[in-house]
DOFIMI-762293 format. One record per atom (N, C-alpha, C): residue number from 1; residue in three letters; atom name; x, y, z. Coordinates in pm, 1 decimal, decimal comma. Atoms other than C-alpha are relative to their C-alpha. Example, Ala and Ser with C-alpha at 12.3 -4.5 7.8 and 13.67 -1.06 7.14 Angstrom:
<nodes>
     i    aa   at         xx         yy         zz
     1   Ala    N       89,0     -119,0        0,0
     1   Ala   CA     1230,0     -450,0      780,0
     1   Ala    C       90,0      120,0        0,0
     2   Ser    N      -82,0     -119,0       -6,0
     2   Ser   CA     1367,0     -106,0      714,0
     2   Ser    C      -77,0      109,0       73,0
</nodes>
This chain:
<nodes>
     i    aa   at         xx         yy         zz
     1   Unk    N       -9,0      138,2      -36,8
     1   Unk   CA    32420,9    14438,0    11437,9
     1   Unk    C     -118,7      -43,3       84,7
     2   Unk    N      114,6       16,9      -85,5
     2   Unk   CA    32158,8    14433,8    11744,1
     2   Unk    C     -135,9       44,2      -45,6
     3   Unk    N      147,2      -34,4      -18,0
     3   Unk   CA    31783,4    14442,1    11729,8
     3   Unk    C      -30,9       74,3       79,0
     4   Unk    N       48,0      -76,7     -147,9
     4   Unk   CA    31581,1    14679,9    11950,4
     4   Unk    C        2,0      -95,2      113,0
     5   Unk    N      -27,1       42,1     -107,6
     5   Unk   CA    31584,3    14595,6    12312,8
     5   Unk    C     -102,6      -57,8       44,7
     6   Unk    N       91,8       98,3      -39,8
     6   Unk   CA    31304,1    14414,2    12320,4
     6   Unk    C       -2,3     -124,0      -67,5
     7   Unk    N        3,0       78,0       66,5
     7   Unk   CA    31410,5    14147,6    12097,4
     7   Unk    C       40,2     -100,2       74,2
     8   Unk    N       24,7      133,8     -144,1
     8   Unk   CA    31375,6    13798,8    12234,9
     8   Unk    C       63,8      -81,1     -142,9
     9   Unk    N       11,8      119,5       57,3
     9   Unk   CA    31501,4    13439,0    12101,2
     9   Unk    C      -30,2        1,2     -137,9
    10   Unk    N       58,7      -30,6      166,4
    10   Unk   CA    31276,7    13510,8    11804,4
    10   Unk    C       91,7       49,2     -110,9
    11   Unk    N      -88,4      -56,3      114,6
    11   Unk   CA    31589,8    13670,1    11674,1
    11   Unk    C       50,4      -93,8     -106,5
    12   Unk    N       12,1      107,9      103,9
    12   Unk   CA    31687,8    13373,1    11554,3
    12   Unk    C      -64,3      -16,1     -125,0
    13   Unk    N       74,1       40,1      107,7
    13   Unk   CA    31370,8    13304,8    11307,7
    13   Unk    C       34,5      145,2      -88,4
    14   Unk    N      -32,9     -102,3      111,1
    14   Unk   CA    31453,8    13663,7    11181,8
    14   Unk    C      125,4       -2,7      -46,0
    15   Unk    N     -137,8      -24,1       88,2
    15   Unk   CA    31800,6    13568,7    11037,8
    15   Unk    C      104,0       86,6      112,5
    16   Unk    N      -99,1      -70,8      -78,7
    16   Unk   CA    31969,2    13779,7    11321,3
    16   Unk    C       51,9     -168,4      155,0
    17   Unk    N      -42,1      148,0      -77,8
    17   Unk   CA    32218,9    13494,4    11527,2
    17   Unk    C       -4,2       67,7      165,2
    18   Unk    N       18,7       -4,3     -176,4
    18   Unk   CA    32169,5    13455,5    11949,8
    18   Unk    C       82,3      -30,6       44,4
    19   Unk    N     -168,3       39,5      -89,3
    19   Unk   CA    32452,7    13456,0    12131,3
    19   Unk    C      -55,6        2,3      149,3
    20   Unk    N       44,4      -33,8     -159,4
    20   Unk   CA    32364,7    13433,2    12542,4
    20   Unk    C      147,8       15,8       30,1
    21   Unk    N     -133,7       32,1      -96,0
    21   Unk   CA    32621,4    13531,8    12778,1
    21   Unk    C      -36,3      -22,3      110,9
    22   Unk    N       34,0       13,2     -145,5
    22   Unk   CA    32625,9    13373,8    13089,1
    22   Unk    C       70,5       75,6      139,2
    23   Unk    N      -33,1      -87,6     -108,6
    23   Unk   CA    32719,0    13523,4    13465,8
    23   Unk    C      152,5      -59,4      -26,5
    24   Unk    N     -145,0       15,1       27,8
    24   Unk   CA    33070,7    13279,2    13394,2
    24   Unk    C       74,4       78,1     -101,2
    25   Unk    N      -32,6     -115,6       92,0
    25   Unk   CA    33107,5    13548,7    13125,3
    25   Unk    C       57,1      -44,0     -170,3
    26   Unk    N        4,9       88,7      180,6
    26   Unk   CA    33108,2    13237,3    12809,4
    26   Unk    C      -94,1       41,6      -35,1
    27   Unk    N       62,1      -55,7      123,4
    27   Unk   CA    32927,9    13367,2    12521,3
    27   Unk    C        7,0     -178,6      -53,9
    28   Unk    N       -0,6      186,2       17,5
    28   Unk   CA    32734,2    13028,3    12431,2
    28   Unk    C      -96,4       55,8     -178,7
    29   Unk    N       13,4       14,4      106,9
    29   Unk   CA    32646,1    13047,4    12055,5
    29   Unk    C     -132,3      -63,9      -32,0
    30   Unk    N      159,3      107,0      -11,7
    30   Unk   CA    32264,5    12911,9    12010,0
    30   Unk    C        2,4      -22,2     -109,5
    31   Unk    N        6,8       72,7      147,7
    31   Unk   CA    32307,0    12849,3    11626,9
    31   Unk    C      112,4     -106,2       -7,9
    32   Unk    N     -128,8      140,9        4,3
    32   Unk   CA    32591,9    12656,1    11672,6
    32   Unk    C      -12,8     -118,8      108,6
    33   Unk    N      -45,5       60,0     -119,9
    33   Unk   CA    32536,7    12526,3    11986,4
    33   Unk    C      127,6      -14,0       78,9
    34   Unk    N     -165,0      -47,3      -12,2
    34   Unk   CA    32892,6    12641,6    12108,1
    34   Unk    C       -9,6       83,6       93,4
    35   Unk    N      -42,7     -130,0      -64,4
    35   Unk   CA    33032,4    12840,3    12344,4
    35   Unk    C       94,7      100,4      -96,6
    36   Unk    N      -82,3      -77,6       88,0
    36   Unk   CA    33252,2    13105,4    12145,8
    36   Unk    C      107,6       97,3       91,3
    37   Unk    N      -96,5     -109,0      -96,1
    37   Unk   CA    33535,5    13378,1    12220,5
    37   Unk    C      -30,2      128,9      -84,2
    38   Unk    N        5,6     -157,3       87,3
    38   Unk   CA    33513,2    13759,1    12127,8
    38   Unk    C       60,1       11,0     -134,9
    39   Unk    N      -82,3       15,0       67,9
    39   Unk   CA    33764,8    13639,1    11864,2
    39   Unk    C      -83,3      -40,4     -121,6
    40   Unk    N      148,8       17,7      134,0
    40   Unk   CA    33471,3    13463,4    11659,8
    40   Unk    C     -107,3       73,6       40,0
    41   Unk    N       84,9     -127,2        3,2
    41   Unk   CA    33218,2    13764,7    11734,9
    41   Unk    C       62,6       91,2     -118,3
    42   Unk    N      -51,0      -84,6      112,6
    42   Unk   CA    33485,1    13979,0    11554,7
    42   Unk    C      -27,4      -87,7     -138,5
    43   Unk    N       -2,5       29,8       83,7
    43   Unk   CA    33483,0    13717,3    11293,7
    43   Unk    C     -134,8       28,2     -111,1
    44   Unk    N      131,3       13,8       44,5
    44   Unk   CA    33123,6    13726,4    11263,8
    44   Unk    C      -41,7      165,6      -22,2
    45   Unk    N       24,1     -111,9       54,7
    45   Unk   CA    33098,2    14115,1    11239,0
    45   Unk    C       95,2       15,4     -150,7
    46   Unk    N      -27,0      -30,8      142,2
    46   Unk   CA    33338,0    14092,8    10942,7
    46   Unk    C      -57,2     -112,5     -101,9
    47   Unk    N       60,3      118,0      103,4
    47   Unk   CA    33158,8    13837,4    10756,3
    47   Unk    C     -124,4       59,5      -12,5
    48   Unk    N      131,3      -92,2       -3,2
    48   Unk   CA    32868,3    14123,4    10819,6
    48   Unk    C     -111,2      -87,3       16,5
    49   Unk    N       87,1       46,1      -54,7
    49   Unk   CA    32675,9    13862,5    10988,3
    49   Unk    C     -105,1       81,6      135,6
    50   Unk    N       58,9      -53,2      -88,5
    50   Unk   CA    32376,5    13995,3    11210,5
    50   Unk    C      -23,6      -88,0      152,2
    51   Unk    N       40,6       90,5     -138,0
    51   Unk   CA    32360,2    13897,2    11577,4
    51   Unk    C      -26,1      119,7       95,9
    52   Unk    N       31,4      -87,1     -140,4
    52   Unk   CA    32261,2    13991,8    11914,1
    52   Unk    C       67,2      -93,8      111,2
    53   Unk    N      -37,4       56,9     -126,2
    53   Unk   CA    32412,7    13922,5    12218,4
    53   Unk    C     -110,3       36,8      100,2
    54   Unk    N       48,5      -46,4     -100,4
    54   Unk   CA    32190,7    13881,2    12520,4
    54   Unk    C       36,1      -78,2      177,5
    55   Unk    N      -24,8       86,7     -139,9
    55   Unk   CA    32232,2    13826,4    12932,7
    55   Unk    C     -121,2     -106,5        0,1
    56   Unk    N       37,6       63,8       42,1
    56   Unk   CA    32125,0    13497,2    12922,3
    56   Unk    C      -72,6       -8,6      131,3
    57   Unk    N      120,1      -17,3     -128,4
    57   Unk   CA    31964,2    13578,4    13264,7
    57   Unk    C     -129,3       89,1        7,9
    58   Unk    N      130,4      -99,1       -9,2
    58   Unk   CA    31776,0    13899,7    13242,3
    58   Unk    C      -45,2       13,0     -153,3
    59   Unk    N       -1,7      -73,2      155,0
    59   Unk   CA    31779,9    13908,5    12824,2
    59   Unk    C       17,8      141,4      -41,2
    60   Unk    N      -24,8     -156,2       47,4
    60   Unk   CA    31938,2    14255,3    12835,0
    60   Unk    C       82,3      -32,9     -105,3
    61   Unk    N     -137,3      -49,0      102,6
    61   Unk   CA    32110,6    14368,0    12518,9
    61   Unk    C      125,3       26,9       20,1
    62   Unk    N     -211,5      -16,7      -76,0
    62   Unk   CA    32493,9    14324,7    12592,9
    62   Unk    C       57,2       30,4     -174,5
    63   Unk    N     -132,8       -6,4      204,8
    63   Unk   CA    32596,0    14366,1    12154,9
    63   Unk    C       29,0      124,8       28,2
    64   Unk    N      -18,7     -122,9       27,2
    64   Unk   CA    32675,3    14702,7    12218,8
    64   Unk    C      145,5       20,2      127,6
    65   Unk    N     -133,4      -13,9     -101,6
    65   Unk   CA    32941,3    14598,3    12529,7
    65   Unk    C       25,0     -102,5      -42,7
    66   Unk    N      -43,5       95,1       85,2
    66   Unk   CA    33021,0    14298,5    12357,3
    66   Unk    C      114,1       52,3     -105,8
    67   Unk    N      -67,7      -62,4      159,7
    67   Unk   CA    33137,8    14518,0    12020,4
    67   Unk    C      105,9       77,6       50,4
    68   Unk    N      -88,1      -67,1      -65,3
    68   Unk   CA    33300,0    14767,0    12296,0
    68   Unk    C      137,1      -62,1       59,4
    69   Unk    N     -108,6      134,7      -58,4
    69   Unk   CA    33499,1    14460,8    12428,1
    69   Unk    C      104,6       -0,7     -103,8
    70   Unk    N      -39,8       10,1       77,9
    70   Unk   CA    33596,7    14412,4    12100,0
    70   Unk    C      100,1      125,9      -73,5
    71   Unk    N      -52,7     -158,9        0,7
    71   Unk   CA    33726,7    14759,8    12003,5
    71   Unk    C      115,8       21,7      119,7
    72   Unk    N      -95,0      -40,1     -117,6
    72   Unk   CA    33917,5    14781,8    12318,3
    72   Unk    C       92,2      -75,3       -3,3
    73   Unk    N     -102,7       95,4       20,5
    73   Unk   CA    34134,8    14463,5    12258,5
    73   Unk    C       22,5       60,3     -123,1
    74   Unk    N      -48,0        4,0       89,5
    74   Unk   CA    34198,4    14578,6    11898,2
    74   Unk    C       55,8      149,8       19,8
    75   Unk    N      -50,4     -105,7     -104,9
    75   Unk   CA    34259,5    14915,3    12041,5
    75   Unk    C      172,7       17,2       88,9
    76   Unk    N      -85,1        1,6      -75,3
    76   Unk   CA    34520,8    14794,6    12295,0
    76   Unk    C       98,8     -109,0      -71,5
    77   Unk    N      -70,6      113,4       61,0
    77   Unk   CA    34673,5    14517,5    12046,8
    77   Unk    C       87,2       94,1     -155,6
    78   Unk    N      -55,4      -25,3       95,2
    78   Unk   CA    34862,6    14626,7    11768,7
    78   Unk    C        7,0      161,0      -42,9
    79   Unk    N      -20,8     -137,3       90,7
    79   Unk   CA    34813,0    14985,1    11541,4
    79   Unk    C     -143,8       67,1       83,6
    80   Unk    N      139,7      -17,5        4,6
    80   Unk   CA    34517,7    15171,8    11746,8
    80   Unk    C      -64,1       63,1     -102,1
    81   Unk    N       65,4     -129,9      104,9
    81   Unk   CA    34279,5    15359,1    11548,5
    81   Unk    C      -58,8      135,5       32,7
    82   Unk    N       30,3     -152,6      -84,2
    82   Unk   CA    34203,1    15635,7    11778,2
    82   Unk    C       84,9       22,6       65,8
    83   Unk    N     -135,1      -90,5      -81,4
    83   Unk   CA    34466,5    15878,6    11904,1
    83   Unk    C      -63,7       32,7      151,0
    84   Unk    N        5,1        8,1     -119,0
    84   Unk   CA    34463,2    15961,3    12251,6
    84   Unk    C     -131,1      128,6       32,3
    85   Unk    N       40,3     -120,7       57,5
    85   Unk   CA    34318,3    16290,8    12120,5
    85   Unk    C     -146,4      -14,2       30,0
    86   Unk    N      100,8       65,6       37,4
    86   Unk   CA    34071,8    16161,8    11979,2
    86   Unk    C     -154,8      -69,2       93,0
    87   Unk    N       84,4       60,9     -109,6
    87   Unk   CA    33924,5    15941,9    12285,2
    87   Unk    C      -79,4      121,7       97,0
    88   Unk    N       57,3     -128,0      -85,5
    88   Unk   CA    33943,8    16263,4    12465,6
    88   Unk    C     -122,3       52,4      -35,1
    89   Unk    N      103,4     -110,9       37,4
    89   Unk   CA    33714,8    16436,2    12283,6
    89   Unk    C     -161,5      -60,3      -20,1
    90   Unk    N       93,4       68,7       48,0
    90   Unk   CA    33458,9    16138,2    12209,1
    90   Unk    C      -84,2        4,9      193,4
    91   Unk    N       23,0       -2,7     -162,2
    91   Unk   CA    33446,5    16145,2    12618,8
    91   Unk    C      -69,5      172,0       44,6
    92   Unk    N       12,1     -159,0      -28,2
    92   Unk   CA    33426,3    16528,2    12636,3
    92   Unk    C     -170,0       14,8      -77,3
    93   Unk    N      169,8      -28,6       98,1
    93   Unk   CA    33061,9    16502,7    12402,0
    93   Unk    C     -115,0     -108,5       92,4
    94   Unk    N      131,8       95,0      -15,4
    94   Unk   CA    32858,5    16207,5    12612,8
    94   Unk    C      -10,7      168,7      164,6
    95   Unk    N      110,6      -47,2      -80,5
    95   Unk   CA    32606,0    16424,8    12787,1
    95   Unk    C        0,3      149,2      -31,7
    96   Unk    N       14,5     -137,5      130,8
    96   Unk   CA    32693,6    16748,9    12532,8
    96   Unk    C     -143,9       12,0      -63,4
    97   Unk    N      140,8      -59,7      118,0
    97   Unk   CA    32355,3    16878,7    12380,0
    97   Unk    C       58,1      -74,5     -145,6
    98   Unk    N      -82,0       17,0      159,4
    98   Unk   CA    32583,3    16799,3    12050,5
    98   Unk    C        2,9     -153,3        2,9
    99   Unk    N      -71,4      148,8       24,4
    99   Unk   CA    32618,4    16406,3    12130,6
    99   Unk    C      -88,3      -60,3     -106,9
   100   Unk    N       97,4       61,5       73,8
   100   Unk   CA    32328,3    16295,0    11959,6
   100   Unk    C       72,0       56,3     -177,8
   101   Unk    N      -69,4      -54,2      142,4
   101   Unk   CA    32487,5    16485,4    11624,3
   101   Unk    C      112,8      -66,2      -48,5
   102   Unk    N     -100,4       66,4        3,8
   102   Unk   CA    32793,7    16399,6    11723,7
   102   Unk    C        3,9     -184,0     -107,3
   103   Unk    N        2,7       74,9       20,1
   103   Unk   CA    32722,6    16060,9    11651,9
   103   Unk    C      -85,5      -33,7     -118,6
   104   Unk    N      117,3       -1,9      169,1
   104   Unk   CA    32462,5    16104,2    11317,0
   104   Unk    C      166,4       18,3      -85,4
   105   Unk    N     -112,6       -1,3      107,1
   105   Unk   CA    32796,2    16219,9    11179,2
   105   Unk    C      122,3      -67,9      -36,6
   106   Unk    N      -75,5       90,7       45,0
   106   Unk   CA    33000,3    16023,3    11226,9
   106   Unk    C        5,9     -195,5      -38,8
   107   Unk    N       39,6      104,2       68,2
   107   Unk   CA    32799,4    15737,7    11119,5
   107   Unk    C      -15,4       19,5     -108,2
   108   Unk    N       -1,2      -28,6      133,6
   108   Unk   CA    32712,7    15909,2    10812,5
   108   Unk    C      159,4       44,4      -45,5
   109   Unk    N     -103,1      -11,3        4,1
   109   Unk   CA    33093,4    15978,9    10801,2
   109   Unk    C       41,8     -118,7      -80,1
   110   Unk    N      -11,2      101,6       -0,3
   110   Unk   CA    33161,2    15608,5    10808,9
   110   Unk    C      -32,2      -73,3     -121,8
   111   Unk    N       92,1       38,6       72,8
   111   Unk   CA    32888,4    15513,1    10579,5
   111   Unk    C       24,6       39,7     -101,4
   112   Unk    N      -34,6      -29,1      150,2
   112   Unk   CA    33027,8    15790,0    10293,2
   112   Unk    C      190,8      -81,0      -12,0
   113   Unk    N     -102,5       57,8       34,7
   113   Unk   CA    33392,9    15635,0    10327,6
   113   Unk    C      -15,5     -138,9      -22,6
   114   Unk    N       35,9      143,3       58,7
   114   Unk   CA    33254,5    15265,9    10311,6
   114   Unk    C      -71,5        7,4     -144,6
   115   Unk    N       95,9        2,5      141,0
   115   Unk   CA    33050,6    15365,7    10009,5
   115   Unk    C      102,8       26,2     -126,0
   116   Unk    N      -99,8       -5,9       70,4
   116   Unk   CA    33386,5    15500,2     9868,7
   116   Unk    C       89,1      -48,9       -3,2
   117   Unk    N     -108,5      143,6      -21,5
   117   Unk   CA    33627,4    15201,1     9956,4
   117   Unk    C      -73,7      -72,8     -125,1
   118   Unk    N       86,5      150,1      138,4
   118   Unk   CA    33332,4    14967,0     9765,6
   118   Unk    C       51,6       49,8     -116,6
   119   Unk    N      -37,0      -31,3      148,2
   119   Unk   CA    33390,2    15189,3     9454,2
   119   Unk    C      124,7       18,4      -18,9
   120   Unk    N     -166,5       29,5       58,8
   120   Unk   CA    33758,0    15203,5     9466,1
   120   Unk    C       34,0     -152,7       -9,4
   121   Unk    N      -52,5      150,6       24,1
   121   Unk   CA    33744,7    14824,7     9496,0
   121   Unk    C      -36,8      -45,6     -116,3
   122   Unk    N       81,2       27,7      113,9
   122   Unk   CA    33503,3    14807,3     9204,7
   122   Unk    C       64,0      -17,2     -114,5
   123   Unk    N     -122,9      -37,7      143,5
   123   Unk   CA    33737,3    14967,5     8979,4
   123   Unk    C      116,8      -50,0       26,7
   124   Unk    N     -120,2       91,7      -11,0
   124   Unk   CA    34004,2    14810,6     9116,1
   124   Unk    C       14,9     -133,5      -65,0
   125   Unk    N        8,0      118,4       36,2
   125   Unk   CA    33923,5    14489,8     8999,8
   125   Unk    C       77,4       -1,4     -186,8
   126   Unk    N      -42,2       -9,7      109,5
   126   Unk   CA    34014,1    14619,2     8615,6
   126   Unk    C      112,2       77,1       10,5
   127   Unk    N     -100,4     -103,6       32,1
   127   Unk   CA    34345,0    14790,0     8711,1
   127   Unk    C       91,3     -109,5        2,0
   128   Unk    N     -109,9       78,6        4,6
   128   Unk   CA    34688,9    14654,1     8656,5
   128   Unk    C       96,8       35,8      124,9
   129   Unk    N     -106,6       -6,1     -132,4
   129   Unk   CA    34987,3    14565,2     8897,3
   129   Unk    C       58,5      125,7       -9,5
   130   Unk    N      -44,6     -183,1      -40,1
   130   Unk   CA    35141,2    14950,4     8767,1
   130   Unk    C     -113,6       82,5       20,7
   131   Unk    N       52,8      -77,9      -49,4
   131   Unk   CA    34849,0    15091,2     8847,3
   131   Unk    C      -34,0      -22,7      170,6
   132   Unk    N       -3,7        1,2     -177,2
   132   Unk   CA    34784,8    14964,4     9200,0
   132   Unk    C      218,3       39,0       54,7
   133   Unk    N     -134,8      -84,5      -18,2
   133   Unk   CA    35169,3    15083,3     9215,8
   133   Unk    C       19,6      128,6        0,2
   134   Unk    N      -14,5      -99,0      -33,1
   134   Unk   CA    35090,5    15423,5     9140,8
   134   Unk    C      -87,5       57,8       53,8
   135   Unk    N       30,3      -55,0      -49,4
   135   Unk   CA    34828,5    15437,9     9332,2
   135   Unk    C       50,0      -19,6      191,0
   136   Unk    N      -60,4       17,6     -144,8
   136   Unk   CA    34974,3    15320,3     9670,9
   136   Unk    C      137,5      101,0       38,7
   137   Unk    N      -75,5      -89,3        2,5
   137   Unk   CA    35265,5    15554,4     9572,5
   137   Unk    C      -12,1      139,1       49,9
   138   Unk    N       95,4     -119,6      -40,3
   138   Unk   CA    35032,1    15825,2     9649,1
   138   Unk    C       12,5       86,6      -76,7
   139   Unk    N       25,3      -71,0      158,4
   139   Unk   CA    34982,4    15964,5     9310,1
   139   Unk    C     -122,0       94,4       33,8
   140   Unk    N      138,3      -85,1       -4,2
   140   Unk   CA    34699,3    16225,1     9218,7
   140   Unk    C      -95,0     -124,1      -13,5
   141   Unk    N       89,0       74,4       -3,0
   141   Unk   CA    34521,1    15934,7     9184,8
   141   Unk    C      -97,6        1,4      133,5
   142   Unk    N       50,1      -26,1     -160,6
   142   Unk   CA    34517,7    15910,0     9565,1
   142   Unk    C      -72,7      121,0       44,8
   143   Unk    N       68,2     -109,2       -5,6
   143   Unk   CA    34478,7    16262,4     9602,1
   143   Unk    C     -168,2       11,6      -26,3
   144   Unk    N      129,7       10,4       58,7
   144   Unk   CA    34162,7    16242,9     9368,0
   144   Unk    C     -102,8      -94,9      138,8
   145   Unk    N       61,2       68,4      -91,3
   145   Unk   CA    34038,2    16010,2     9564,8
   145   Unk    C      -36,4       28,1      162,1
   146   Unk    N        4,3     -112,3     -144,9
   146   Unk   CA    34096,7    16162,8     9923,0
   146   Unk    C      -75,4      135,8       -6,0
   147   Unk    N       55,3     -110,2      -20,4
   147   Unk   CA    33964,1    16481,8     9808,6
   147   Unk    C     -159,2      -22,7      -54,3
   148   Unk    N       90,1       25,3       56,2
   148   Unk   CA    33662,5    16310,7     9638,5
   148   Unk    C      -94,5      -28,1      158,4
   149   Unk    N       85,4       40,9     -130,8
   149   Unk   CA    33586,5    16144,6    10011,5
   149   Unk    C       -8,9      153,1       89,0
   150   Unk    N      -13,7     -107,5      -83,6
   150   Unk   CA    33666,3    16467,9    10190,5
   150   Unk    C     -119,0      158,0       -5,1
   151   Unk    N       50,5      -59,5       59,5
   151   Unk   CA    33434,5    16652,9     9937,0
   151   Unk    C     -166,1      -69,2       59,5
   152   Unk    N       73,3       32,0       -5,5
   152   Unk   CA    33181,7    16393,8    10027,2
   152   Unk    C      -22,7       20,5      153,7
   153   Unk    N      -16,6       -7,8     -133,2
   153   Unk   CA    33246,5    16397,0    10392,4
   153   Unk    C      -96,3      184,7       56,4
   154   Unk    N       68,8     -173,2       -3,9
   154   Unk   CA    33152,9    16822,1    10363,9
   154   Unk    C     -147,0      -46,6      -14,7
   155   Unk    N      159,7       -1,8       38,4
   155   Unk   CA    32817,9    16744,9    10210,5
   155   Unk    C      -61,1      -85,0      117,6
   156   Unk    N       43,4       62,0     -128,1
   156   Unk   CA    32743,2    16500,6    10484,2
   156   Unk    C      -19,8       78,7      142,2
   157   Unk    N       41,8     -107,2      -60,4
   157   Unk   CA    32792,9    16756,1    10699,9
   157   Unk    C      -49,2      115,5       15,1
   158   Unk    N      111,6      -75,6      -20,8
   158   Unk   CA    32617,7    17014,5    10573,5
   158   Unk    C     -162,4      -21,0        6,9
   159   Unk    N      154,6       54,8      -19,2
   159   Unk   CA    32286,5    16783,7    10532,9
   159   Unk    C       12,1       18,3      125,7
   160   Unk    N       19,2      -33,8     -130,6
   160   Unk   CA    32343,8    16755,5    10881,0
   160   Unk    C      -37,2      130,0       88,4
   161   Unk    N       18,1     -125,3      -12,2
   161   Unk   CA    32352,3    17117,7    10959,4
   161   Unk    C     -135,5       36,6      -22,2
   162   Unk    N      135,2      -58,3       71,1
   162   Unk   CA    32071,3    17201,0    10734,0
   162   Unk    C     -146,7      -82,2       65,0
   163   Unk    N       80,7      134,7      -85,8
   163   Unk   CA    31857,0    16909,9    10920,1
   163   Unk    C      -25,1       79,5      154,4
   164   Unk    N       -9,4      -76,2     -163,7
   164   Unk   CA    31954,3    17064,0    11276,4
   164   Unk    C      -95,2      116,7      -44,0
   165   Unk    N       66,8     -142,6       97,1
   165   Unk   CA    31859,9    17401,5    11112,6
   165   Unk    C     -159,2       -8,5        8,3
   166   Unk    N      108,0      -12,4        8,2
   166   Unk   CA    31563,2    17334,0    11006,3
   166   Unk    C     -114,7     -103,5      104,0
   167   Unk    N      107,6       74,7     -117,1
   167   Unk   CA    31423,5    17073,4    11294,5
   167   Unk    C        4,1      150,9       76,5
   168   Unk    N        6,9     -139,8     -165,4
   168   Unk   CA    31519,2    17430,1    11544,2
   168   Unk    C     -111,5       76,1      -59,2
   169   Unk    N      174,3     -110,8       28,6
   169   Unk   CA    31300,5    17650,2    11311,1
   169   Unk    C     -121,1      -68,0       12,8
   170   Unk    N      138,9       49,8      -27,8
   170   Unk   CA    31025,3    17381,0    11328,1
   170   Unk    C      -46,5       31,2      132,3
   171   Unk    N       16,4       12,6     -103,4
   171   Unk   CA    31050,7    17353,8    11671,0
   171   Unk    C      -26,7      170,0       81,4
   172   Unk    N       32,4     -158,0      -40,9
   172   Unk   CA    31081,5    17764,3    11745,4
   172   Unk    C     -122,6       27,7      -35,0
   173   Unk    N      136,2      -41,1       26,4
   173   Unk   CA    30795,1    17794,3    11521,5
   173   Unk    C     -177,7      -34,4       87,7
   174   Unk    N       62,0       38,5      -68,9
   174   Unk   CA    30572,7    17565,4    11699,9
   174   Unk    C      -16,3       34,7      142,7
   175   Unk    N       25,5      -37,7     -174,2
   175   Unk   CA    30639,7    17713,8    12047,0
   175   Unk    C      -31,8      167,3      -10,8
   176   Unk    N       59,2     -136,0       68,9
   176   Unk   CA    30540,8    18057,9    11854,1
   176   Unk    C      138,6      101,6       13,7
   177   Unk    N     -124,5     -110,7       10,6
   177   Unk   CA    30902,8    18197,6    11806,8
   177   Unk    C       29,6      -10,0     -150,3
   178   Unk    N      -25,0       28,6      136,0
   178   Unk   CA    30924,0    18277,6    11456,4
   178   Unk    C      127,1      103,8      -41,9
   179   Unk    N     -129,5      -37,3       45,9
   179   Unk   CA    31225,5    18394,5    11261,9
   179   Unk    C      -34,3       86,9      -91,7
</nodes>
């Protein structure tokens, strides 16, 4: 959603929308001329619109506690999507050697289950009302499908691996530790 942290105003002319927030803590809308609520931010990340939020005092990058804002009300409102578990452990990795990974994977995580939603919607479009029946039933269909992402999910993580892997041997090699 955000530009690097040096992105100014100009975001605008690049197609990415300017949101300021002020110290009263309104989020004022500069394409609209509007103030807004976190409520149309969410709207505007699912409409996969690009914006930036910035303090409309110092121009720091706030889209990244903005989006966190956002997450935390949908979080504490209804079905969360992270177990308690879960939080734990995302907490237990910031300042882990591993966080930086941590987080490659589970963007590329993200990225192979969005890539496999699009194509179940794709084909969805030519199925009939008994087939979206047996697949919500949780047919092998489902299965297929779960083990297709789960299959993809592996390979994602072994590029990853193999990536780590081979940046350490670069890096051993270059400091004259060879394998």
């Amino acid at each position: 959603m955000s530009e690097t942290a040096e992105s100014t105003p100009a975001d605008a002319s690049n197609g990415v929308r300017l949101i300021k927030k002020y110290p009263n803590r309104r989020l004022y809308d500069t394409t609209t001329s509007a103030y807004i609520t976190l409520a149309e931010i969410k709207a505007l990340v699912l409409q996969a619109q690009s914006f930036v939020v910035r303090d409309a005092k110092s121009n720091e990058d706030l889209t990244r506690s903005i989006l966190l804002q956002i997450i935390l009300e949908e979080e504490t409102g209804g079905v969360p999507l992270f177990s308690e578990q879960m939080l734990a452990q995302f907490i237990r990795y910031y300042g882990h050697g591993m966080q930086g990974f941590l987080g490659t994977y589970l963007e590329k995580n993200m990225q192979v289950f969005m890539e496999m939603q699009q194509r179940m919607q794709d084909q969805a479009q030519s199925w009939s009302p008994e087939a979206w029946q047996q697949l919500m039933a949780g047919t092998p269909a489902m299965q297929n499908w779960m083990n297709t992402y789960m299959d993809q999910s592996r390979s994602a993580m072994q590029q990853l691996q193999d990536s780590m892997q081979a940046q350490s041997e670069s890096m051993l090699a270059a400091m004259g530790f060879k394998r």
